[in-house]
PDB file with one MODEL, atoms N, CA, C and O in Angstrom:
MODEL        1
ATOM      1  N   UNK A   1     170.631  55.479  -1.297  1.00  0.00           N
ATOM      2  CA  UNK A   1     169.926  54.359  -1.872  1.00  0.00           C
ATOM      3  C   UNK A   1     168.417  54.588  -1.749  1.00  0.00           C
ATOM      4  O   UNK A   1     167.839  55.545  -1.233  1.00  0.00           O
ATOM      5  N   UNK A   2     167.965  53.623  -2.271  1.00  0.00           N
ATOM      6  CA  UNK A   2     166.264  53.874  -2.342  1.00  0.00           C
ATOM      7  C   UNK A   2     165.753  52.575  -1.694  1.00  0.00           C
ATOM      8  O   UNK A   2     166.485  51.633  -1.393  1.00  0.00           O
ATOM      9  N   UNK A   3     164.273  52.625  -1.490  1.00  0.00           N
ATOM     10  CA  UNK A   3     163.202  51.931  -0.501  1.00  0.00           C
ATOM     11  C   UNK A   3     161.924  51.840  -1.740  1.00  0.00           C
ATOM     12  O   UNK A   3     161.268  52.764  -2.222  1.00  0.00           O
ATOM     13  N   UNK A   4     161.870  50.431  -2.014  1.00  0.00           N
ATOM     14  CA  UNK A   4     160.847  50.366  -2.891  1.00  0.00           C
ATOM     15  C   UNK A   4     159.679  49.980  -1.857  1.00  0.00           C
ATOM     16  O   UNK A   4     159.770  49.075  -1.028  1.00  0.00           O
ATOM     17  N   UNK A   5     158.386  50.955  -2.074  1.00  0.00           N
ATOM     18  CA  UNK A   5     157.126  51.061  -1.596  1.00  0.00           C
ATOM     19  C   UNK A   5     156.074  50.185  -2.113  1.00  0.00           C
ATOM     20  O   UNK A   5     155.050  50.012  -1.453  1.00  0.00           O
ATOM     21  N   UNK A   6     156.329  49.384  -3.724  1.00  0.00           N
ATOM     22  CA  UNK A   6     154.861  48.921  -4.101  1.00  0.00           C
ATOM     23  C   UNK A   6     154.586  50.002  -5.284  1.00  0.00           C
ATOM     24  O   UNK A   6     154.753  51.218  -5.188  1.00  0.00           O
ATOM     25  N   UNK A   7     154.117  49.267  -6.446  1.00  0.00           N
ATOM     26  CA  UNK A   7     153.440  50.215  -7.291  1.00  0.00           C
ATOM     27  C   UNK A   7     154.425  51.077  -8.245  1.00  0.00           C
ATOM     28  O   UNK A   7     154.086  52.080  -8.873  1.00  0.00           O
ATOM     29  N   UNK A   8     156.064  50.326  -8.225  1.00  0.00           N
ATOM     30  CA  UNK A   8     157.165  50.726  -8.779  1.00  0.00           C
ATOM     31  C   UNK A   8     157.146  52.341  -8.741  1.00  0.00           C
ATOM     32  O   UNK A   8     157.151  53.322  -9.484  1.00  0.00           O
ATOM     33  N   UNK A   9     157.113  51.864  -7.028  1.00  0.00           N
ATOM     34  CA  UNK A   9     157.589  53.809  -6.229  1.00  0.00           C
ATOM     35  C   UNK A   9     158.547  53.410  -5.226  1.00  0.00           C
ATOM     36  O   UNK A   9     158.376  52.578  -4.334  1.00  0.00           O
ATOM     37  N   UNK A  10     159.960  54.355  -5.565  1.00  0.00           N
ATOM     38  CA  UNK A  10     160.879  54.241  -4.554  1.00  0.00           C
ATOM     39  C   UNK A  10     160.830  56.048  -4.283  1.00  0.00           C
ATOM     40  O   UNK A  10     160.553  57.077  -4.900  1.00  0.00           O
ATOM     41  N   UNK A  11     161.439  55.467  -2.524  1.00  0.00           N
ATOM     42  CA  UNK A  11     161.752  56.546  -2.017  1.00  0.00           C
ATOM     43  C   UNK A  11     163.165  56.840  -1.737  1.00  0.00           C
ATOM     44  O   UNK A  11     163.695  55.810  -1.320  1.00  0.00           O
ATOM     45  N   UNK A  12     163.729  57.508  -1.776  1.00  0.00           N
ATOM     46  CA  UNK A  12     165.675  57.783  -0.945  1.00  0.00           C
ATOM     47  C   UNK A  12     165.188  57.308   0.246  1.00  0.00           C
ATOM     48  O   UNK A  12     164.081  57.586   0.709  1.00  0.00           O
ATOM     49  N   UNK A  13     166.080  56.531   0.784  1.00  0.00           N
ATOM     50  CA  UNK A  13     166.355  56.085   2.226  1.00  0.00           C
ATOM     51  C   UNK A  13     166.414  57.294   3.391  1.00  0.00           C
ATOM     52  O   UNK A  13     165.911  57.367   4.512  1.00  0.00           O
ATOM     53  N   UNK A  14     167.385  58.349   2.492  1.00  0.00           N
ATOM     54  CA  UNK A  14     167.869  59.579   3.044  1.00  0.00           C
ATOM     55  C   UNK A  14     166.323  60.360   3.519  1.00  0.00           C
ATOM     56  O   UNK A  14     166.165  60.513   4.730  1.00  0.00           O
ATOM     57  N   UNK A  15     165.402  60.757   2.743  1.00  0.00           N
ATOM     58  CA  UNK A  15     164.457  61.222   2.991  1.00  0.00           C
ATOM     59  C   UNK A  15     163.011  60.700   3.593  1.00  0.00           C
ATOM     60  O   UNK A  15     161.939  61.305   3.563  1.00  0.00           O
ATOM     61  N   UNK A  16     163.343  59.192   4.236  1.00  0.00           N
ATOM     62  CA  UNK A  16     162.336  58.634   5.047  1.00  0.00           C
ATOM     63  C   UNK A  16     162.644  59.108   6.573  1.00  0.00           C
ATOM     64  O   UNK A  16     163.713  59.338   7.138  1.00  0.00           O
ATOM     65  N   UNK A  17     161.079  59.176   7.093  1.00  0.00           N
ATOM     66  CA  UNK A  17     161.220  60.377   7.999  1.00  0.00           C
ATOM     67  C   UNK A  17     160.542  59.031   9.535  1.00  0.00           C
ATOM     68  O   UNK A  17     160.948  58.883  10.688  1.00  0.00           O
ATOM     69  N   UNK A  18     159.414  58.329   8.752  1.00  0.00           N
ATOM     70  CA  UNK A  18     158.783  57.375  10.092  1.00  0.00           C
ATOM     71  C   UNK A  18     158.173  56.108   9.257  1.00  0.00           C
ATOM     72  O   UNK A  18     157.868  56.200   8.067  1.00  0.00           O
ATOM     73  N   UNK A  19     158.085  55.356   9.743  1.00  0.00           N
ATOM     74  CA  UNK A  19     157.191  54.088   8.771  1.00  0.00           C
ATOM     75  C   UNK A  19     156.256  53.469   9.889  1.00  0.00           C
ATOM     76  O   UNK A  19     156.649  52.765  10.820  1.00  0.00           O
ATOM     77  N   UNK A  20     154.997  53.839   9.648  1.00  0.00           N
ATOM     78  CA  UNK A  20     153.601  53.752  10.256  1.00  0.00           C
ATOM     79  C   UNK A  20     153.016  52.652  10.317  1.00  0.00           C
ATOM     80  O   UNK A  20     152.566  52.516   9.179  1.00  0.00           O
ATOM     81  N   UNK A  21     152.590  51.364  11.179  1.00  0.00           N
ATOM     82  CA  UNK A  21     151.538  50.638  10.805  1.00  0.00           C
ATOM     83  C   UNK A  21     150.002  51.254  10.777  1.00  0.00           C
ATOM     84  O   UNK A  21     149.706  51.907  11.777  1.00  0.00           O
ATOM     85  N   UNK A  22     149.140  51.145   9.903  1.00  0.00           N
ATOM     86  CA  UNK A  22     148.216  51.878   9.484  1.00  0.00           C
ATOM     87  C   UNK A  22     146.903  50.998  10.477  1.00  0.00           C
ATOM     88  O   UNK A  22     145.816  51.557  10.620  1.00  0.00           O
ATOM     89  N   UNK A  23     147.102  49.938  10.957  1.00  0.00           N
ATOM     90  CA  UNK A  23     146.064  49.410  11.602  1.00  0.00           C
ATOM     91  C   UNK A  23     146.305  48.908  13.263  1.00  0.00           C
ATOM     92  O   UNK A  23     145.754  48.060  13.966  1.00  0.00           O
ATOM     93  N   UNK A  24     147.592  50.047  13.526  1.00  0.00           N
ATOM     94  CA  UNK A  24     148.264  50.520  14.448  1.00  0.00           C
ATOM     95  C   UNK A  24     147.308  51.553  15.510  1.00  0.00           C
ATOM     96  O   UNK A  24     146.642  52.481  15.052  1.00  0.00           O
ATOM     97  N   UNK A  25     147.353  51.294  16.682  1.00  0.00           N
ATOM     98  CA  UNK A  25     146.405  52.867  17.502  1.00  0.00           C
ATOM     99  C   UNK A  25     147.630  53.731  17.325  1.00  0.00           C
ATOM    100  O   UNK A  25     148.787  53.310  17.338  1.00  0.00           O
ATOM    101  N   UNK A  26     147.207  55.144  17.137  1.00  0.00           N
ATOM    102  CA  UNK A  26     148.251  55.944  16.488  1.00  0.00           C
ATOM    103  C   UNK A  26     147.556  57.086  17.412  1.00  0.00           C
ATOM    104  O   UNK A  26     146.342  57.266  17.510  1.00  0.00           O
ATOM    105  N   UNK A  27     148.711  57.914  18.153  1.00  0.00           N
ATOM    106  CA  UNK A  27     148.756  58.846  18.706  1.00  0.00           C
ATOM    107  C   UNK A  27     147.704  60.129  17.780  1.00  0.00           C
ATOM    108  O   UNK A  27     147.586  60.399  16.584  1.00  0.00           O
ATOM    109  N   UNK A  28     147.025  60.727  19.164  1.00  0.00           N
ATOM    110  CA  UNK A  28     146.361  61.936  18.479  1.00  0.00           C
ATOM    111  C   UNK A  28     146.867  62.911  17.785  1.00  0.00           C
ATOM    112  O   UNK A  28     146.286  63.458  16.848  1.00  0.00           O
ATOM    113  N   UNK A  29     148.197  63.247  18.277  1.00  0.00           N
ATOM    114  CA  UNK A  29     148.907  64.342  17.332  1.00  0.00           C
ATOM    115  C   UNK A  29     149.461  63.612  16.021  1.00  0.00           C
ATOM    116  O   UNK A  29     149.337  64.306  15.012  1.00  0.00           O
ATOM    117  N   UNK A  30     149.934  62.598  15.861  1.00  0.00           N
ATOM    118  CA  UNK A  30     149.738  61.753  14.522  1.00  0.00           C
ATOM    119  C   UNK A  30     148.743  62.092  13.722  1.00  0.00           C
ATOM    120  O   UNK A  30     148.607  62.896  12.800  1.00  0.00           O
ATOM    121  N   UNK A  31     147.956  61.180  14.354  1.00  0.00           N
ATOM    122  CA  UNK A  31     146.056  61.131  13.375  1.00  0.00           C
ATOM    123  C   UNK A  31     146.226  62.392  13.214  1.00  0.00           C
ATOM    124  O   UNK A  31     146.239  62.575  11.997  1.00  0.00           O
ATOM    125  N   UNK A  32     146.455  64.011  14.112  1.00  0.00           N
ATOM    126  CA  UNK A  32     146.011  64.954  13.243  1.00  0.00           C
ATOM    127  C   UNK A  32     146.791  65.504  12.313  1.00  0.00           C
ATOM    128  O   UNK A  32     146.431  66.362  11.507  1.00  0.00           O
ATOM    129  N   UNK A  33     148.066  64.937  12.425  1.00  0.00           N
ATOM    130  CA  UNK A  33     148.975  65.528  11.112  1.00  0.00           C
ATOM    131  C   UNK A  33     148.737  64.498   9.924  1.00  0.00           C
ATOM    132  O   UNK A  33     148.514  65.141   8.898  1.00  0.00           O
ATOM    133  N   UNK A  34     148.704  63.030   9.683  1.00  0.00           N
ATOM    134  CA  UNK A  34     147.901  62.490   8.623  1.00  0.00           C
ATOM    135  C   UNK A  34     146.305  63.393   8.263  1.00  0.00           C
ATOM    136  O   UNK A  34     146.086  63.756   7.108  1.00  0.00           O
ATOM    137  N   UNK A  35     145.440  63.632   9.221  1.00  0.00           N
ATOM    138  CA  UNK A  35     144.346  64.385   8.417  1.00  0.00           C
ATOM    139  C   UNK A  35     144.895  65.315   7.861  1.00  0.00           C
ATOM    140  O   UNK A  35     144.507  65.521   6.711  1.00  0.00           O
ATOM    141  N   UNK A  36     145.797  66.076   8.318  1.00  0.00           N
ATOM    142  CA  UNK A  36     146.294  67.829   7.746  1.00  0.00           C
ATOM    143  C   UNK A  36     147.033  67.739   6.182  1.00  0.00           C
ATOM    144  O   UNK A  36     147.124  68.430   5.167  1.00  0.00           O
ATOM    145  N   UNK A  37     147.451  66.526   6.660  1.00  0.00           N
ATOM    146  CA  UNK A  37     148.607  65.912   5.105  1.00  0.00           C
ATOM    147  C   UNK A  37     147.510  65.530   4.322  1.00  0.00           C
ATOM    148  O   UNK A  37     147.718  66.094   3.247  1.00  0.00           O
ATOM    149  N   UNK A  38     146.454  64.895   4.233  1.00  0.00           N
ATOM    150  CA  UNK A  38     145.387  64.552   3.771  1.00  0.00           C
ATOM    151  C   UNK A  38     144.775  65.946   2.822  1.00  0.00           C
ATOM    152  O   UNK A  38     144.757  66.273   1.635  1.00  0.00           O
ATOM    153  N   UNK A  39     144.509  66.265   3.566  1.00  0.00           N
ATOM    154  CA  UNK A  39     143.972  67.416   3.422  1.00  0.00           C
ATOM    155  C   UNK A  39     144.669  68.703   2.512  1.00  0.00           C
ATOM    156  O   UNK A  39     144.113  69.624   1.913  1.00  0.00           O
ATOM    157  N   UNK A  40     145.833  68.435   2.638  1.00  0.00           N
ATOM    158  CA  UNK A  40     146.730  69.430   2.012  1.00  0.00           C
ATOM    159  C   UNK A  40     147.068  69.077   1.051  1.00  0.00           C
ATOM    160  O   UNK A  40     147.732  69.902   0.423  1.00  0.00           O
ATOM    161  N   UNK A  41     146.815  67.598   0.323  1.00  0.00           N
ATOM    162  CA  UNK A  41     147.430  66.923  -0.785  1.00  0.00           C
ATOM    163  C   UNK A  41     148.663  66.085  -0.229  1.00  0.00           C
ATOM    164  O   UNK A  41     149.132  65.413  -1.148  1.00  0.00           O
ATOM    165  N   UNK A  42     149.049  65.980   0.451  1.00  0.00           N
ATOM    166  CA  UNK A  42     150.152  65.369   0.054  1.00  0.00           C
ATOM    167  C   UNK A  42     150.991  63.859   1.045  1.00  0.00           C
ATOM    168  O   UNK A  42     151.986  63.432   1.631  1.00  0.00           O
ATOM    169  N   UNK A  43     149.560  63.615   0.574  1.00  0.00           N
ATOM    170  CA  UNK A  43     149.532  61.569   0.260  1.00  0.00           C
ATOM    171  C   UNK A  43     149.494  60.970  -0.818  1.00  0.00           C
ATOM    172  O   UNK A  43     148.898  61.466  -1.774  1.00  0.00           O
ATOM    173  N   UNK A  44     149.964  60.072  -0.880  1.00  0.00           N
ATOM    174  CA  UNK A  44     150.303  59.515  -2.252  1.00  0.00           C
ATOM    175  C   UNK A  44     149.936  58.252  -1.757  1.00  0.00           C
ATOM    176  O   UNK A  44     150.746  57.846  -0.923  1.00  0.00           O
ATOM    177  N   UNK A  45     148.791  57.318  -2.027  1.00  0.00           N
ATOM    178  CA  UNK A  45     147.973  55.865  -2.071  1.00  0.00           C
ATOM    179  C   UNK A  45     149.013  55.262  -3.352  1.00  0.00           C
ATOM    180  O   UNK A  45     148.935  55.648  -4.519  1.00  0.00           O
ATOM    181  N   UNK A  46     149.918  54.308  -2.875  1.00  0.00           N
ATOM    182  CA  UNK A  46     150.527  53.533  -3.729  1.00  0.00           C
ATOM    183  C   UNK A  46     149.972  52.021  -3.880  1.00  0.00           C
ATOM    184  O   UNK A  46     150.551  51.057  -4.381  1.00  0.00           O
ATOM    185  N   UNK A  47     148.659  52.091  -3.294  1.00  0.00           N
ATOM    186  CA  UNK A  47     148.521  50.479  -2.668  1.00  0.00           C
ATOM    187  C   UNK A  47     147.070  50.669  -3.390  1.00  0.00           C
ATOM    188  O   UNK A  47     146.511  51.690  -3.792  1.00  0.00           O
ATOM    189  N   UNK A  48     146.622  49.130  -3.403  1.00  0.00           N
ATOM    190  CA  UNK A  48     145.068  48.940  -4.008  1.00  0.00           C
ATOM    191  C   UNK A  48     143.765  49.384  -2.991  1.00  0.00           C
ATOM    192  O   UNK A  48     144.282  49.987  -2.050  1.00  0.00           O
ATOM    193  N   UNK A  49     142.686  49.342  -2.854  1.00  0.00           N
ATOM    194  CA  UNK A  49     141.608  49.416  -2.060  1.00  0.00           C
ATOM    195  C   UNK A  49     141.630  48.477  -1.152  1.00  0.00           C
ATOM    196  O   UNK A  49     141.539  47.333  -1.598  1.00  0.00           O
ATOM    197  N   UNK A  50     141.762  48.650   0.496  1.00  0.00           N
ATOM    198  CA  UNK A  50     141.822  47.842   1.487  1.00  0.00           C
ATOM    199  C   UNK A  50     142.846  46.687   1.142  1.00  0.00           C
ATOM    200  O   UNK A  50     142.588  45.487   1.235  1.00  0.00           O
ATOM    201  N   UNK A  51     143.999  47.209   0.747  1.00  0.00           N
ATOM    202  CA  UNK A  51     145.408  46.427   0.692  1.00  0.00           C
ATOM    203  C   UNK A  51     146.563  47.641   1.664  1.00  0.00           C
ATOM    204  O   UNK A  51     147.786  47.503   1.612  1.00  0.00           O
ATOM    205  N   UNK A  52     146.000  48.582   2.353  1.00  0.00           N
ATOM    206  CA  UNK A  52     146.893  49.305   2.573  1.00  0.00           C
ATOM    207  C   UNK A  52     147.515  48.935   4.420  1.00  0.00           C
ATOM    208  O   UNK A  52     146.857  48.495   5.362  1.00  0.00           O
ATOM    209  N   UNK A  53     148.634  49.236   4.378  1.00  0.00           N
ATOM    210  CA  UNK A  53     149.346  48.159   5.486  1.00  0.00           C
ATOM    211  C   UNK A  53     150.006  49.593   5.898  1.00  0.00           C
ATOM    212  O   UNK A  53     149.682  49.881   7.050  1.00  0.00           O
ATOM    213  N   UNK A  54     150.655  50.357   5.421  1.00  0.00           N
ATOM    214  CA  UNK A  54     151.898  51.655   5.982  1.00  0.00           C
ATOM    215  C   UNK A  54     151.548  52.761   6.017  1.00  0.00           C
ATOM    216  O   UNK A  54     150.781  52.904   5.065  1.00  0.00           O
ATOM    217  N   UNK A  55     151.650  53.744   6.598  1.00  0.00           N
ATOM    218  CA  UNK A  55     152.015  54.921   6.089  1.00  0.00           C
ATOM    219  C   UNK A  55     153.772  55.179   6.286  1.00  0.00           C
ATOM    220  O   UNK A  55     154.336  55.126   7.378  1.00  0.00           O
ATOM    221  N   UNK A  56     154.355  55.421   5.164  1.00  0.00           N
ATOM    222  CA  UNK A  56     155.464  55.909   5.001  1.00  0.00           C
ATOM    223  C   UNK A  56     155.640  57.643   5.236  1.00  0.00           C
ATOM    224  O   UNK A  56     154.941  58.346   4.506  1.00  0.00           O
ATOM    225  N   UNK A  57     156.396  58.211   6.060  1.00  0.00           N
ATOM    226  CA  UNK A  57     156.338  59.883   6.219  1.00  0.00           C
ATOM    227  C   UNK A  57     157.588  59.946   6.007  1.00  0.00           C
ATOM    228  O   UNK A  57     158.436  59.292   6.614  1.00  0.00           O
ATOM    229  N   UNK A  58     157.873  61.089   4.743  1.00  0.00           N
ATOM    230  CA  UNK A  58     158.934  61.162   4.035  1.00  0.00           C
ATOM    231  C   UNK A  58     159.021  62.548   4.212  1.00  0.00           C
ATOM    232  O   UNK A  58     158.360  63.171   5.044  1.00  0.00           O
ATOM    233  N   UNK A  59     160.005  63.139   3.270  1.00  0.00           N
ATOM    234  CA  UNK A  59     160.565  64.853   3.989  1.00  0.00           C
ATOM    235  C   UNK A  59     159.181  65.621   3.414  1.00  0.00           C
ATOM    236  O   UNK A  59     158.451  66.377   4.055  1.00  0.00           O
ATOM    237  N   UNK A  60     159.067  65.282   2.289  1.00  0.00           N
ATOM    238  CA  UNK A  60     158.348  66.025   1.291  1.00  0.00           C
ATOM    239  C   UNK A  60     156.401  65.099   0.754  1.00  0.00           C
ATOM    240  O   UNK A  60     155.572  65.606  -0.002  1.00  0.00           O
ATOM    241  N   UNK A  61     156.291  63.905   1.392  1.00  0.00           N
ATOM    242  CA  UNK A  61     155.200  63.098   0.804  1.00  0.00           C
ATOM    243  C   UNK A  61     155.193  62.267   2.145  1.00  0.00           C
ATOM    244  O   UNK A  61     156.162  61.725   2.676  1.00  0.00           O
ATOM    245  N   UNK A  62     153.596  62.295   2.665  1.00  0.00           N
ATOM    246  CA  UNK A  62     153.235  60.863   2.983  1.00  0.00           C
ATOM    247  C   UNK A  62     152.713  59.700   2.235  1.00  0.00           C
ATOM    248  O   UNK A  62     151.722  59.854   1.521  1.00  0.00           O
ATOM    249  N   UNK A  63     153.352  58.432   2.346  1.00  0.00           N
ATOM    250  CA  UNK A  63     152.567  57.448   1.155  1.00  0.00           C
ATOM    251  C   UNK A  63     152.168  56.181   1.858  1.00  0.00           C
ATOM    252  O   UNK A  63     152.772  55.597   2.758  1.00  0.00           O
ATOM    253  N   UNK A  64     151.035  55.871   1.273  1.00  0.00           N
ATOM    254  CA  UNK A  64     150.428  54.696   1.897  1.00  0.00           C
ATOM    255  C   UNK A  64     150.604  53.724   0.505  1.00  0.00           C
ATOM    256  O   UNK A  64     150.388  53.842  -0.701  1.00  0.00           O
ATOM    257  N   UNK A  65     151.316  52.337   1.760  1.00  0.00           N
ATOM    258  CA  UNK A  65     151.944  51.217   0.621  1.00  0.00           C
ATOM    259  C   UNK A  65     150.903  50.113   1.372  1.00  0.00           C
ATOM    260  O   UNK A  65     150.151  50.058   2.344  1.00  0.00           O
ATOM    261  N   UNK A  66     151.393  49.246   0.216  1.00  0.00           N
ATOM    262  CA  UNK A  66     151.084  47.911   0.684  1.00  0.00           C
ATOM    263  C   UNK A  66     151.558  46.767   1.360  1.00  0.00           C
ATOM    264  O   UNK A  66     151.039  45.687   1.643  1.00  0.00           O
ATOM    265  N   UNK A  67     152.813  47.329   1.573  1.00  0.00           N
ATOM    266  CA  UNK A  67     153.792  45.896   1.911  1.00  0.00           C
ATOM    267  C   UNK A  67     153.878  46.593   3.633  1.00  0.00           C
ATOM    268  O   UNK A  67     153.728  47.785   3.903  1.00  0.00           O
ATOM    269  N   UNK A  68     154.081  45.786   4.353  1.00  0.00           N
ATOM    270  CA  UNK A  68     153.880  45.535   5.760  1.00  0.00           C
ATOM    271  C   UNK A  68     155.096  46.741   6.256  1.00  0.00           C
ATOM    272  O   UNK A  68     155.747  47.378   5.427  1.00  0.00           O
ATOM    273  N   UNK A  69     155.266  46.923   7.907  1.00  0.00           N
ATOM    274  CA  UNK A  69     155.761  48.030   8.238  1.00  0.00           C
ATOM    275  C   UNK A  69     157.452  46.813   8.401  1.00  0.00           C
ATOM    276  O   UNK A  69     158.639  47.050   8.178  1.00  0.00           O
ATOM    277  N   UNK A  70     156.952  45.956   8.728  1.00  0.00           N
ATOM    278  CA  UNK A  70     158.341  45.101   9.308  1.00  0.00           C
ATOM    279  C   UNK A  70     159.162  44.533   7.570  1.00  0.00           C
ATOM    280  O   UNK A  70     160.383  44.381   7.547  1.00  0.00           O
ATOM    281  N   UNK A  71     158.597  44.366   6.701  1.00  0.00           N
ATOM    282  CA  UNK A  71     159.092  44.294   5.437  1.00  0.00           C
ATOM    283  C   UNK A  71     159.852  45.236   4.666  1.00  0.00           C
ATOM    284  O   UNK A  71     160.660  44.969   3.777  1.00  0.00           O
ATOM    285  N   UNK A  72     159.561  46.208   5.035  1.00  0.00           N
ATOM    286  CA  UNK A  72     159.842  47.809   4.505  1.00  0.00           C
ATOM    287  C   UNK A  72     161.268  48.168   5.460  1.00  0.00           C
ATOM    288  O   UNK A  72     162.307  48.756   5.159  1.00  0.00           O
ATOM    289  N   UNK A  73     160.991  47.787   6.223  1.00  0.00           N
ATOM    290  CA  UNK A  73     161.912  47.611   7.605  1.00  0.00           C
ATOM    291  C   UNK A  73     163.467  46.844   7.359  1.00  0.00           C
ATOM    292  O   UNK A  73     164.658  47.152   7.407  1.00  0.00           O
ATOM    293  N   UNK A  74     162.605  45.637   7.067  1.00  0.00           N
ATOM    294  CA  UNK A  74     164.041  44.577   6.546  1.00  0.00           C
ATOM    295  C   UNK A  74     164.440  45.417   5.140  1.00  0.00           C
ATOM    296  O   UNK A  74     165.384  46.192   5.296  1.00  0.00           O
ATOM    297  N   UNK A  75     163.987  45.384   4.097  1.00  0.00           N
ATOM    298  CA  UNK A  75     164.509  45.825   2.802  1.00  0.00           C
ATOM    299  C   UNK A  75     165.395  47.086   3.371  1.00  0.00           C
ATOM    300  O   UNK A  75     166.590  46.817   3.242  1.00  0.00           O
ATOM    301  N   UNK A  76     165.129  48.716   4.114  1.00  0.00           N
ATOM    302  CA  UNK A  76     165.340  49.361   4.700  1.00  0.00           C
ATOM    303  C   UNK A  76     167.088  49.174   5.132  1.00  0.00           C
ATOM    304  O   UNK A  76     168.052  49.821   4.721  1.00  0.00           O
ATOM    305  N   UNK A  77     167.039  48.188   5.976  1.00  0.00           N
ATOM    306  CA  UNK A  77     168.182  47.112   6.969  1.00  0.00           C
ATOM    307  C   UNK A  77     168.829  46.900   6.001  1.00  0.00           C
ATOM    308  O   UNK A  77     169.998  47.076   6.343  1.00  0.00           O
ATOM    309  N   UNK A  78     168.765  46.465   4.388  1.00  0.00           N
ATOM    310  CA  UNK A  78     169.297  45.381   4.075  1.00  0.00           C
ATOM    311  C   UNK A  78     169.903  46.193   2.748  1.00  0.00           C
ATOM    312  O   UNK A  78     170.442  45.476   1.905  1.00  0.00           O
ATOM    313  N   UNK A  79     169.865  47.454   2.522  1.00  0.00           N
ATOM    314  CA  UNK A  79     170.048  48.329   2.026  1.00  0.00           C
ATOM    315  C   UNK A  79     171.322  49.204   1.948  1.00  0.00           C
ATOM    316  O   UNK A  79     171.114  50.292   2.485  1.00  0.00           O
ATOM    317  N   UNK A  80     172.978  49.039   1.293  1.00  0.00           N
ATOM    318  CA  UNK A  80     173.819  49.840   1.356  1.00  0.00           C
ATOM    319  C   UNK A  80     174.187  50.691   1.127  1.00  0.00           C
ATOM    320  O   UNK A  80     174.471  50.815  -0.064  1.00  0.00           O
ATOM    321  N   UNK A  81     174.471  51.949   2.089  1.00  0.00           N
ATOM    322  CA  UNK A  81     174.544  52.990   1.637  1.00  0.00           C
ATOM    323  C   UNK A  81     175.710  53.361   0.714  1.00  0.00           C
ATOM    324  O   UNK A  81     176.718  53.453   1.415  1.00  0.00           O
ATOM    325  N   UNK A  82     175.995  53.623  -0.624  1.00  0.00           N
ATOM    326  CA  UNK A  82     177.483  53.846  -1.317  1.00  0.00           C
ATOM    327  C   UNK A  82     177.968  54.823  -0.759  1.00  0.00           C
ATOM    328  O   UNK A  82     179.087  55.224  -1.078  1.00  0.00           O
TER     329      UNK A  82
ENDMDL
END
């Protein structure tokens, strides 16, 4: 099944890896793998300017959404796998 992010972007459930609060204190080895992912391309901003609430870390993409870490969470929960 899929995990809608905001910005009519879903992800597979299967391939979500961590779901980040972004205004969270976040471990140093974190912060430096978001700069490295940054840096390497491969973030994907699904959210407006200072609307951003997540980072989502997926197998293949980190994406920054808008909808909260505990929302993403429930939808996540509430989600059957066929």
């Amino acid at each position: 099944m899929f995990l809608h992010l905001g910005a009519n972007v879903v992800v597979p459930k299967k391939d979500i890896v961590a779901i980040l609060e972004i205004n969270k204190k976040i471990s140093p080895i974190t912060k430096e793998f978001l700069e490295i992912a940054r840096d390497e391309g491969f973030i994907r901003n699904v959210s407006e300017i200072n609307k951003e609430k997540t980072y989502l870390v997926a197998t293949d993409k980190v994406y920054i959404s808008p909808i909260s870490c505990a929302t993403l969470k429930k939808r996540s929960d509430s989600i059957i796998d066929l």
